[in-house]
Phi, psi and omega in degrees: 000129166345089202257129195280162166298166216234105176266010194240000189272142180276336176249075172297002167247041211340329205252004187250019201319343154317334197251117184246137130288130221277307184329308188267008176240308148353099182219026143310134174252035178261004172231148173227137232188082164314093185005115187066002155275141207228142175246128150307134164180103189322296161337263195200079216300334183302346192244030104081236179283011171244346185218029220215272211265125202227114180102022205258100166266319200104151031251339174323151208226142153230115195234139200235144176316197152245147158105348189278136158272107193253108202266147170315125164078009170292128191221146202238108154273116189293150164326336201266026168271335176303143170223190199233125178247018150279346160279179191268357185226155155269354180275172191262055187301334190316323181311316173289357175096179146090225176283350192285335170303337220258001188263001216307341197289336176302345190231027173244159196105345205285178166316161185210093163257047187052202186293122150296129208221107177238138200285184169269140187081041180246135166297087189256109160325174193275135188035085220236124158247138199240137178273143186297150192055042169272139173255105197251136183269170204262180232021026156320165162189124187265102184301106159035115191032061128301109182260123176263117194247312155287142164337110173252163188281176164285126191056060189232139180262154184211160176212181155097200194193097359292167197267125217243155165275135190287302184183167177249133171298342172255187132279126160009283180296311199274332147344296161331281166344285168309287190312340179259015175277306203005076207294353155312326170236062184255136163311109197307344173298317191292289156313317208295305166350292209235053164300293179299322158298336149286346171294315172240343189268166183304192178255359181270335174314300205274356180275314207271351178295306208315135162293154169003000000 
């Protein structure tokens, strides 16, 4: 019988320690982490949520799909990155301490644009930056040194720095298609099944794969 890949295991590549799977390694509860999505990283793939994910206080969330492909040096900057630009300075003196705490009211208020929110099957090219409260759609693809400042749609390649949309991999209609398809959330025996045909066939393939 078929055997689905193992989603709860950290190294899916015993021989890659580079290659992490994010779910079982995530243990922030301000990150959320689908199944079989994995971050590359030569260095030190374990450290994540810390050289990853940047600026992450809350309440904001960041949650990623299943199925994602994450490239070296992919990076989520979080709300708490923010500073207050109506004034003539940006700094956060409140943040340093000393009588400068007493200011703190100066930094509640700031911009907020929620949860970063990434769709399922997205693609992050290598040293990729996503700006807070973006919303990415499923099956993307982020090109290479990419600032993603914006939405990008379900199934859009986007590039550049702010990141512009490139095409869309589909047409409208088959777009449609796919998302009512949605083969991510197929029983994984059931993938395990149809690898080749989500990898490779056609959308009338994966329409007629789909269970029951």
């Amino acid at each position: 019988m078929p055997v689905p890949a193992d989603p709860t295991v950290l190294h899916p590549m015993p021989e890659q320690p580079r290659v992490v799977l994010l779910k079982p390694l995530v243990k922030s509860p301000l990150i959320e982490v689908g199944e079989y999505s994995y971050y590359d990283d030569p260095d030190d793939a374990t450290a994540f949520e810390t050289r990853n994910v940047l600026y992450h206080y809350g309440p904001e969330k960041l949650i990623i799909g299943k199925f994602c492909a994450l490239g070296t040096g992919v990076r989520f900057i979080m709300n708490g990155a923010n500073h207050r630009m109506d004034g003539p300075s940006t700094f956060p003196f409140p943040t340093m301490g000393g009588s400068w705490s007493e200011h703190f009211d100066l930094l509640t208020g700031l911009p907020d644009r929620g949860d970063t929110i990434v769709g399922n099957d997205v693609w992050f090219g290598h040293g990729t930056t996503v700006m807070p409260g973006v919303r990415i759609g499923h099956g993307a693809i982020i090109g290479t040194g990419a600032v993603v400042t914006s939405d990008v749609p379900d199934y859009g390649i986007v590039g550049g720095n702010p990141a512009r949309l490139v095409r869309t991999r589909y047409n409208a209609r088959d777009i449609a298609r796919l998302l009512a398809v949605a083969w991510w959330d197929w029983p994984a025996e059931h993938i395990t099944d149809h690898v080749r045909t989500i990898m490779s066939g056609g959308i009338a393939d994966l329409e007629a794969a789909a269970p029951a």
